[in-house]
BAMARKE-639775 format. One record per atom (N, C-alpha, C): residue in one letter; residue number from 1; atom name; x, y, z. Coordinates in Angstrom, 3 decimals, padded with zeros to 6 digits. Example, Ala and Ser with C-alpha at 12.3 -4.5 7.8 and 13.67 -1.06 7.14 Angstrom:
! BAMARKE-639775
<tormar aa="A" i="1" at="N" c1="013.190" c2="-005.690" c3="007.800"/>
<tormar aa="A" i="1" at="CA" c1="012.300" c2="-004.500" c3="007.800"/>
<tormar aa="A" i="1" at="C" c1="013.200" c2="-003.300" c3="007.800"/>
<tormar aa="S" i="2" at="N" c1="012.850" c2="-002.250" c3="007.080"/>
<tormar aa="S" i="2" at="CA" c1="013.670" c2="-001.060" c3="007.140"/>
<tormar aa="S" i="2" at="C" c1="012.900" c2="000.030" c3="007.870"/>
//
This chain:
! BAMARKE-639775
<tormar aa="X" i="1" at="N" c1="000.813" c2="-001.194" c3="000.000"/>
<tormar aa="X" i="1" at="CA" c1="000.000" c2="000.000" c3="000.000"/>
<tormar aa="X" i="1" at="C" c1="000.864" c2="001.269" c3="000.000"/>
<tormar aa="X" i="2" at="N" c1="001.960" c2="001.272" c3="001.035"/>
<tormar aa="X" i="2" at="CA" c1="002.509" c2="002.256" c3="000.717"/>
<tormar aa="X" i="2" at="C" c1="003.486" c2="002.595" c3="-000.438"/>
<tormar aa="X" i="3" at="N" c1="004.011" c2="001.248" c3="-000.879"/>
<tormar aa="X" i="3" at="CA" c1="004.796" c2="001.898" c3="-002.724"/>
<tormar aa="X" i="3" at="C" c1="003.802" c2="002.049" c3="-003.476"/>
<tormar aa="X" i="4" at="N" c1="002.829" c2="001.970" c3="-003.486"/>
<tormar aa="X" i="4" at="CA" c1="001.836" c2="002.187" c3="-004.242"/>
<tormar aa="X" i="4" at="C" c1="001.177" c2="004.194" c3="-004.550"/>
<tormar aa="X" i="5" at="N" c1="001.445" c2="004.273" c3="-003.047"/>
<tormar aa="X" i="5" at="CA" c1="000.984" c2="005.621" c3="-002.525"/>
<tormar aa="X" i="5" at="C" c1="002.475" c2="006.405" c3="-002.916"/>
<tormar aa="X" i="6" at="N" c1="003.414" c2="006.003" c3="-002.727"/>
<tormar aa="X" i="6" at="CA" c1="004.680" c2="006.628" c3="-003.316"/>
<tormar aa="X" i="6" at="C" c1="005.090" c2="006.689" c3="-004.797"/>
<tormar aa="X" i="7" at="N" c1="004.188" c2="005.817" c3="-005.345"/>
<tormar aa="X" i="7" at="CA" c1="004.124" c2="005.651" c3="-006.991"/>
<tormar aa="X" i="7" at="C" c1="003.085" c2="006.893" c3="-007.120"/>
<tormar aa="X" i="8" at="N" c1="002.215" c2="007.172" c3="-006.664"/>
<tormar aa="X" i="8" at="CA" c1="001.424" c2="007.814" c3="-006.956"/>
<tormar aa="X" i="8" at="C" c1="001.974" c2="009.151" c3="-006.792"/>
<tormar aa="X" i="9" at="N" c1="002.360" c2="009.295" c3="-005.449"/>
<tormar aa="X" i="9" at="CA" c1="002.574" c2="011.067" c3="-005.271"/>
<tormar aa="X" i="9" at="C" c1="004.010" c2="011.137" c3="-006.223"/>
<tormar aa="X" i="10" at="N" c1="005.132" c2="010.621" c3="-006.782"/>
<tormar aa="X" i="10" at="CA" c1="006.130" c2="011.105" c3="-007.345"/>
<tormar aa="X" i="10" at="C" c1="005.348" c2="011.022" c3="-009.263"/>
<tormar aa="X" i="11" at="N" c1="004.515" c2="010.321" c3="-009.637"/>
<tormar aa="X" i="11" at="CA" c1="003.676" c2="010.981" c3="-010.745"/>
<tormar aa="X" i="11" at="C" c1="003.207" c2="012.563" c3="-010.433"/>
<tormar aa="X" i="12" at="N" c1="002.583" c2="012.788" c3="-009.366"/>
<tormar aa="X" i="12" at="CA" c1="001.971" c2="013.698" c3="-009.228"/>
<tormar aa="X" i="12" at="C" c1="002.800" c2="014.605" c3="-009.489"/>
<tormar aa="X" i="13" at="N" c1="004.307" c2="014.731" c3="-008.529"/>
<tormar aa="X" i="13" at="CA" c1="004.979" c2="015.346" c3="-008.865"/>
<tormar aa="X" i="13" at="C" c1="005.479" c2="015.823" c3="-009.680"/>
<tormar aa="X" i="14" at="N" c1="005.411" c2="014.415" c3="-010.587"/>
<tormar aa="X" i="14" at="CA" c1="006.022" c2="015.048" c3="-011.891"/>
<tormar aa="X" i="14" at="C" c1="005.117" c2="016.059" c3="-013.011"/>
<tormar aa="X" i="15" at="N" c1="003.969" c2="015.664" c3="-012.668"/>
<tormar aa="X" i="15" at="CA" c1="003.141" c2="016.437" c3="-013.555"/>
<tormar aa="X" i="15" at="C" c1="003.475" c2="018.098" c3="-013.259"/>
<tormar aa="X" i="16" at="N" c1="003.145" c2="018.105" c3="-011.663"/>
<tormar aa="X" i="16" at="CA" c1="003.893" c2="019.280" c3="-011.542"/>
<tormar aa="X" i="16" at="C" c1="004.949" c2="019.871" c3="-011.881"/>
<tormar aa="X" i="17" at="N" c1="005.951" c2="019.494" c3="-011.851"/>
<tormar aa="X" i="17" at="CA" c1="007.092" c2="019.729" c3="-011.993"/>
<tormar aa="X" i="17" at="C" c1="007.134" c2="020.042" c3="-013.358"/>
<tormar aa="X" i="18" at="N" c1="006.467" c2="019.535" c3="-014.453"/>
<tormar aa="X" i="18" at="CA" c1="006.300" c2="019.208" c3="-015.749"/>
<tormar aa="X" i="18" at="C" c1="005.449" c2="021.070" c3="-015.971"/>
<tormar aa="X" i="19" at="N" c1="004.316" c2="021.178" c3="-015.544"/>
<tormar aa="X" i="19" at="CA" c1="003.498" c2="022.853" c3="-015.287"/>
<tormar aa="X" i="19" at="C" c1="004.463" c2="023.386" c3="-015.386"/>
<tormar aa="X" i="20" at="N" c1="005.314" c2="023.435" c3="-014.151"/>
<tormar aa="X" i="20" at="CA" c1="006.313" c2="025.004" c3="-013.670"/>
<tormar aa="X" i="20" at="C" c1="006.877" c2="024.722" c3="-014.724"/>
<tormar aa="X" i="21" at="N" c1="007.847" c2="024.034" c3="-015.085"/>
<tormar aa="X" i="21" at="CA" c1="008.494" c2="024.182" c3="-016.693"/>
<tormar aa="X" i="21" at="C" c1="008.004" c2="024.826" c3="-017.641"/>
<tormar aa="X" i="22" at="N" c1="007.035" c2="024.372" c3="-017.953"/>
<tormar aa="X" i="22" at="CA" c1="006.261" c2="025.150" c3="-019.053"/>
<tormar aa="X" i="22" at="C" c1="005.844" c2="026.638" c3="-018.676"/>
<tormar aa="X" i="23" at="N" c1="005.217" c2="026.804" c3="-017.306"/>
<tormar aa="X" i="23" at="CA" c1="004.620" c2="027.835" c3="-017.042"/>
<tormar aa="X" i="23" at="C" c1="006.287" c2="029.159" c3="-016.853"/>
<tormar aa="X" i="24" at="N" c1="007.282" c2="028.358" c3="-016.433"/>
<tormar aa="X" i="24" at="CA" c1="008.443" c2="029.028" c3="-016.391"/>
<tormar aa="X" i="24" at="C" c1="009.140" c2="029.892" c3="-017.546"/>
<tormar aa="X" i="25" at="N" c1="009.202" c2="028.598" c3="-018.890"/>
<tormar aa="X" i="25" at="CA" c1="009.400" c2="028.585" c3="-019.936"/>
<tormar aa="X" i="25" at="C" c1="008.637" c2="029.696" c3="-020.741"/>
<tormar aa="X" i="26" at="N" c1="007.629" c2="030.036" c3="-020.634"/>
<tormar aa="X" i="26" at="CA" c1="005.918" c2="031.422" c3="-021.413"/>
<tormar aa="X" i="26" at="C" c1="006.682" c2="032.499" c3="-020.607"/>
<tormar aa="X" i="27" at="N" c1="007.184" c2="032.467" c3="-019.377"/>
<tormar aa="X" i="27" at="CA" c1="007.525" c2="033.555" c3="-018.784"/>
<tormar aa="X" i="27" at="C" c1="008.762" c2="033.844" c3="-019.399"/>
<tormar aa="X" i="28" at="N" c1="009.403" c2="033.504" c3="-019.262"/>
<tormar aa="X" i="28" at="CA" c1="010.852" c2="034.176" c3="-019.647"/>
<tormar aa="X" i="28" at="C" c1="010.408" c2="034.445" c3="-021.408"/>
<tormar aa="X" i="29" at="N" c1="010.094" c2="033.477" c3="-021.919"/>
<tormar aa="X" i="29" at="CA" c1="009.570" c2="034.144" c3="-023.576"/>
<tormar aa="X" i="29" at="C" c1="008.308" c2="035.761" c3="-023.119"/>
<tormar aa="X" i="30" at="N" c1="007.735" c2="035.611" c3="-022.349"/>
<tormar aa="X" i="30" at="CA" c1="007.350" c2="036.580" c3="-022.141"/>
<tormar aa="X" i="30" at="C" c1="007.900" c2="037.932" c3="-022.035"/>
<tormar aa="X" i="31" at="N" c1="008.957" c2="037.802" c3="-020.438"/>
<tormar aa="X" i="31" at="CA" c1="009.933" c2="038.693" c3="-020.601"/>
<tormar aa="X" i="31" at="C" c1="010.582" c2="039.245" c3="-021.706"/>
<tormar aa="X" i="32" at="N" c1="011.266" c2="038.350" c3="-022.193"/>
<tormar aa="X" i="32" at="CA" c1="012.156" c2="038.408" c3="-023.515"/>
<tormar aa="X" i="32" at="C" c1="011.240" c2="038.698" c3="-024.570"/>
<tormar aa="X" i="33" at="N" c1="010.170" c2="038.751" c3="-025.113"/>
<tormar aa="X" i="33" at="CA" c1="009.098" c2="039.397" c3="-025.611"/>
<tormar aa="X" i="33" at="C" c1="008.881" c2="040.908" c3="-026.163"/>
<tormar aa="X" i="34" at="N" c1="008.376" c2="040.682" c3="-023.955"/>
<tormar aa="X" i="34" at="CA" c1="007.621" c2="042.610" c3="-023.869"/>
<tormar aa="X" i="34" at="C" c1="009.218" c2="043.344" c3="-023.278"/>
<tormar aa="X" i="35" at="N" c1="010.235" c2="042.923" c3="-023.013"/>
<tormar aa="X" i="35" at="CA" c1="011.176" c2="043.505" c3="-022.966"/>
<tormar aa="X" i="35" at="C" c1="011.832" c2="044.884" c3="-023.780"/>
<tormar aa="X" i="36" at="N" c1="011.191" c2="044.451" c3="-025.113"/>
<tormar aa="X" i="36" at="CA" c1="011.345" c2="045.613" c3="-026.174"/>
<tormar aa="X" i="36" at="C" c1="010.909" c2="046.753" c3="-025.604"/>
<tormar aa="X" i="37" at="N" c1="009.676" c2="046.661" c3="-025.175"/>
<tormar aa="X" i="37" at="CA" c1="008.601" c2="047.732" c3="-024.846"/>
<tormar aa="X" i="37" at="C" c1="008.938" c2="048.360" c3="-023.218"/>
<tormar aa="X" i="38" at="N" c1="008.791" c2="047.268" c3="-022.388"/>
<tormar aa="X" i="38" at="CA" c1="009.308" c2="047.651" c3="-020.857"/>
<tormar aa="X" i="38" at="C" c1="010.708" c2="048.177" c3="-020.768"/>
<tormar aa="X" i="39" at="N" c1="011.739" c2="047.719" c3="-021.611"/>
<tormar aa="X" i="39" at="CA" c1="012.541" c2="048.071" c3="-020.892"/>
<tormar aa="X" i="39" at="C" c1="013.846" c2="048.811" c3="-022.023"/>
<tormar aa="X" i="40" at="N" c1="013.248" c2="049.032" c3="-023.312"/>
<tormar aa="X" i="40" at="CA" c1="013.520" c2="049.437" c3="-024.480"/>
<tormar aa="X" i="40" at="C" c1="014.867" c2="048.431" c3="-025.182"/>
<tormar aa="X" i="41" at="N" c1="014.839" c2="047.465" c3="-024.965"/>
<tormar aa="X" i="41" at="CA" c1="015.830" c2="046.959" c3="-025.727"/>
<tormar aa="X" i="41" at="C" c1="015.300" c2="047.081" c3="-027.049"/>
<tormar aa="X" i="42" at="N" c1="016.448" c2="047.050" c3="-028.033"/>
<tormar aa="X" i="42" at="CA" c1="016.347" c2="047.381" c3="-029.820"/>
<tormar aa="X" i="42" at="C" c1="016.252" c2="046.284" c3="-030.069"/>
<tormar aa="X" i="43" at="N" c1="016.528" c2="044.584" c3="-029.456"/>
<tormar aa="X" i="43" at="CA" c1="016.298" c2="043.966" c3="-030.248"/>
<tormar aa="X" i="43" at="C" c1="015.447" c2="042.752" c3="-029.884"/>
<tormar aa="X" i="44" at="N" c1="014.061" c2="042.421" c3="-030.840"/>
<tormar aa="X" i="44" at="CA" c1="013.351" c2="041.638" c3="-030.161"/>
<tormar aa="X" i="44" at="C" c1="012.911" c2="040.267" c3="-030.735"/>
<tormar aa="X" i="45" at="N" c1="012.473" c2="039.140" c3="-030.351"/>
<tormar aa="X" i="45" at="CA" c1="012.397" c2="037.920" c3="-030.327"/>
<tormar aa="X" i="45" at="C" c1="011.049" c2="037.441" c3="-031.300"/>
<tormar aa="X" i="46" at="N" c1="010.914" c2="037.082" c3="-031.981"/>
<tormar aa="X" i="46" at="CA" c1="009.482" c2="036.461" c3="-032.650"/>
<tormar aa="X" i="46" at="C" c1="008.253" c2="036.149" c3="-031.834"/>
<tormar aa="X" i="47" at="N" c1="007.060" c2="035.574" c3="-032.245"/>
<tormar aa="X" i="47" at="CA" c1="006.194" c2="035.592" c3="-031.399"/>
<tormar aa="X" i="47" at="C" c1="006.625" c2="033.713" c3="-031.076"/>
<tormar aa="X" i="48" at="N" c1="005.067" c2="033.538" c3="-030.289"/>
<tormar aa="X" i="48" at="CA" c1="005.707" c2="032.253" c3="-029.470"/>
<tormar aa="X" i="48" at="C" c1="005.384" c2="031.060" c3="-030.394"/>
<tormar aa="X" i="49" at="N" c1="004.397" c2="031.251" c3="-031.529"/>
<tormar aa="X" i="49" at="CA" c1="004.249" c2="030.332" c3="-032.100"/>
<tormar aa="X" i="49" at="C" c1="005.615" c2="029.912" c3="-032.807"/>
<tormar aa="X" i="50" at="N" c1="006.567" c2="030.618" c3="-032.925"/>
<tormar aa="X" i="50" at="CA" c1="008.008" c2="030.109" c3="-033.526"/>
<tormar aa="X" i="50" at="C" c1="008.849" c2="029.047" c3="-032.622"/>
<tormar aa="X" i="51" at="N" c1="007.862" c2="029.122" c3="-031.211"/>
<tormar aa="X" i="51" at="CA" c1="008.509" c2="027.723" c3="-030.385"/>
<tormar aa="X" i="51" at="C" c1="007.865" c2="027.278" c3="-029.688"/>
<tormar aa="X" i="52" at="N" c1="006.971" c2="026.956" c3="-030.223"/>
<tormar aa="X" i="52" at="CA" c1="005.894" c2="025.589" c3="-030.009"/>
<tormar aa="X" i="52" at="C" c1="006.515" c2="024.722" c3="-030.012"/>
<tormar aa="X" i="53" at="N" c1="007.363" c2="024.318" c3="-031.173"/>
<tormar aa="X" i="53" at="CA" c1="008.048" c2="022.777" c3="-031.154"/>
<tormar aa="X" i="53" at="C" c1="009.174" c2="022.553" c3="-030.141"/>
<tormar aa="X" i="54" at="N" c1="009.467" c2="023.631" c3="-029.435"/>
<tormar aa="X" i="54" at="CA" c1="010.596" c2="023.218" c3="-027.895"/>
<tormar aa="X" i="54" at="C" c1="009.555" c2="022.704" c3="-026.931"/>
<tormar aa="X" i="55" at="N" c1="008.491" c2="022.687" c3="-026.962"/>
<tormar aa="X" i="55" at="CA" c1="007.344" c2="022.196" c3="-025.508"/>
<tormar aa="X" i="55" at="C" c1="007.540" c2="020.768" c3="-025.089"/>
<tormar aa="X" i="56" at="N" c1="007.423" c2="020.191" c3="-026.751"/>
<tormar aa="X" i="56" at="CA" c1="007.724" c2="018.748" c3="-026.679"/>
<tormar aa="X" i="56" at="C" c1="008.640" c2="018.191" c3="-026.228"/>
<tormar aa="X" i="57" at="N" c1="009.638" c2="019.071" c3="-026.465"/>
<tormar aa="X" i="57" at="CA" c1="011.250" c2="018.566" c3="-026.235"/>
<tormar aa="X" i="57" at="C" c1="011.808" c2="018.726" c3="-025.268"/>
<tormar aa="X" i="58" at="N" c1="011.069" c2="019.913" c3="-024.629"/>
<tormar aa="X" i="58" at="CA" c1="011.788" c2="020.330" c3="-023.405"/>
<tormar aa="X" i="58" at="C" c1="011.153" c2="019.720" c3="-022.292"/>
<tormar aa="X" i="59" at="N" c1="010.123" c2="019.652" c3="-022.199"/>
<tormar aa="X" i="59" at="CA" c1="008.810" c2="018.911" c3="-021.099"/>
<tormar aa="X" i="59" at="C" c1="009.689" c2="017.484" c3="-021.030"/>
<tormar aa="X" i="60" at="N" c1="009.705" c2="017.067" c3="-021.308"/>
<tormar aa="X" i="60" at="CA" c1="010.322" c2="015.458" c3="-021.241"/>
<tormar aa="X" i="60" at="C" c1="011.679" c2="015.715" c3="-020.833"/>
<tormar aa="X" i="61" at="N" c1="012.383" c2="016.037" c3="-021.402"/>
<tormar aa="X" i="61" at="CA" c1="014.188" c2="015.910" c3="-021.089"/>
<tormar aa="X" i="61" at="C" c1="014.385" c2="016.595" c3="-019.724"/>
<tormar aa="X" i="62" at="N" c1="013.320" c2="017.734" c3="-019.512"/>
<tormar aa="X" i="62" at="CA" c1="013.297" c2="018.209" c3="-018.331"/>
<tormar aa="X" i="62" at="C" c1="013.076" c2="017.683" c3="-016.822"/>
<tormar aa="X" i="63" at="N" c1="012.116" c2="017.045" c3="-016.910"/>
<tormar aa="X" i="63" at="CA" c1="011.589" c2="016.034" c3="-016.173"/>
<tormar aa="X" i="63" at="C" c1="012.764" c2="015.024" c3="-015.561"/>
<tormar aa="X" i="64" at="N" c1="013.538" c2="014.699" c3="-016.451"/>
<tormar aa="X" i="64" at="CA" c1="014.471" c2="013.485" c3="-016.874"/>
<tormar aa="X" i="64" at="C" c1="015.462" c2="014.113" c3="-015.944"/>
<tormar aa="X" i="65" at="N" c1="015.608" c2="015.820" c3="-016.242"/>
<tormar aa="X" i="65" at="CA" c1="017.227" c2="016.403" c3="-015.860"/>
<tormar aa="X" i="65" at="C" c1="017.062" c2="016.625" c3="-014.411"/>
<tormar aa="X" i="66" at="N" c1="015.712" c2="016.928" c3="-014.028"/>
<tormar aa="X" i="66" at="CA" c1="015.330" c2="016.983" c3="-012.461"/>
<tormar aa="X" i="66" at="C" c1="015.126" c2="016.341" c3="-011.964"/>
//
């Protein structure tokens, strides 16, 4: 019962762990974004649909590296 319950909460975890990545990941593209505007840098970054395809890649290997 209890590896069972320890199987369970380190999934959980990971899902979490798996969120903040991503939710980490929108932020700093965020930053690096509206940075142009907030904080006048001259040079600025594409929108986010140009890295959609890191979600996949990074969500997993991430998981893996933590």
């Amino acid at each position: 019962m209890l590896g069972r319950k320890q199987e369970i909460n380190l999934q959980v975890q990971q899902i979490i762990d798996g969120l903040l990545l991503l939710v980490t990941f929108w932020g700093s593209f965020a930053f690096r974004y509206y940075g142009k505007d907030w904080f006048g840098w001259e040079v600025s970054i594409g929108p986010f649909t140009d890295f959609h395809w890191m979600i996949p890649v990074i969500i997993p290997f991430g998981l893996i590296a933590l």
